[in-house]
C-alpha positions in Angstrom: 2.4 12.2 -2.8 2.3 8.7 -2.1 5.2 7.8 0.3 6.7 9.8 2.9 10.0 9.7 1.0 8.7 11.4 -1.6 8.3 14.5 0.8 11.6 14.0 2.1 13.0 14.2 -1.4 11.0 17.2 -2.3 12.5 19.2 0.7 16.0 17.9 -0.2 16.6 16.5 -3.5 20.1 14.8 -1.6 18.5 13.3 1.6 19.9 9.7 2.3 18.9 9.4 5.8 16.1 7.6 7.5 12.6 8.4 6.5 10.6 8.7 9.5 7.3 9.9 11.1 6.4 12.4 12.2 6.9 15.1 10.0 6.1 18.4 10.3 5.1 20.0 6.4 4.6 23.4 5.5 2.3 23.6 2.7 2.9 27.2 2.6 6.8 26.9 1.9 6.2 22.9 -0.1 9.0 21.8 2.5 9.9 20.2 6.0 10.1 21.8 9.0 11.2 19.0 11.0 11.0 15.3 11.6 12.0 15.5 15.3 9.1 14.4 17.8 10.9 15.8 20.7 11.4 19.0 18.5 7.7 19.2 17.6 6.5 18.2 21.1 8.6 21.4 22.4 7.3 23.5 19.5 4.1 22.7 20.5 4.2 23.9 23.7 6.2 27.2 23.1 4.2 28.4 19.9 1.5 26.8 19.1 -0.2 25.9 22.3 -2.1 29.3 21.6 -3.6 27.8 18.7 -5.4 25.2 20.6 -9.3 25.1 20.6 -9.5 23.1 23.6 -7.1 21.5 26.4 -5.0 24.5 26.3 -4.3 24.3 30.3 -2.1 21.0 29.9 1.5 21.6 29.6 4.3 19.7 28.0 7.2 20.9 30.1 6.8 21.8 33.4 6.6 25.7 34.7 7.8 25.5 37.9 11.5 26.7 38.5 14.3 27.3 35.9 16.0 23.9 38.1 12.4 21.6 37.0 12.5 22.7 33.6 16.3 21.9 33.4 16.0 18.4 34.7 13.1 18.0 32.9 14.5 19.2 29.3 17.6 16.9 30.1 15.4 13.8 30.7 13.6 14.3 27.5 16.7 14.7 25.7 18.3 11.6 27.1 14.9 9.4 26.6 14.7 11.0 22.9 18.6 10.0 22.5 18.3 6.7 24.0 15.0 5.3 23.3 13.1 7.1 21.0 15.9 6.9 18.0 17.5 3.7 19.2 15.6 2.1 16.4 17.7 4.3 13.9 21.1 3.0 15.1 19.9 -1.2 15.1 
């Protein structure tokens, strides 16, 4: 394929949103998984971190207590609601 709407249009023949990076593909299934960089950046760290050949000690979200993790994962959601897809509503 050469444009990313293509893909999108492959995975849903109906899609009239907002074409945007990054996107996840599964070449096994010839679809999307997901478009979301705070989904993928969570995904990451929960099941594919295992995968990893090397830096496999960093983490994404914090271990500490159920309260850090909380605070955390409500930060990221605000800065993914406010500034990371701002550009979608301009």
């Amino acid at each position: 394929h050469r444009h990313l709407k293509e893909l999108y249009l492959k995975a849903n023949p109906n899609f009239e949103g907002a074409i945007s990076v990054p996107l996840l593909w599964d070449t096994v299934q010839n679809t999307a998984v997901s478009n979301s960089s705070f989904g993928l950046s969570r995904m990451i760290e929960t099941q594919l971190k295992g995968l990893a050949t090397r830096n496999q000690h960093l983490e994404l979200f914090p271990s500490s207590s159920d309260a850090d993790q909380d605070e955390h994962w409500d930060f990221c959601k605000w800065l993914h609601s406010n500034v990371t897809t701002a550009v979608y509503r301009m």
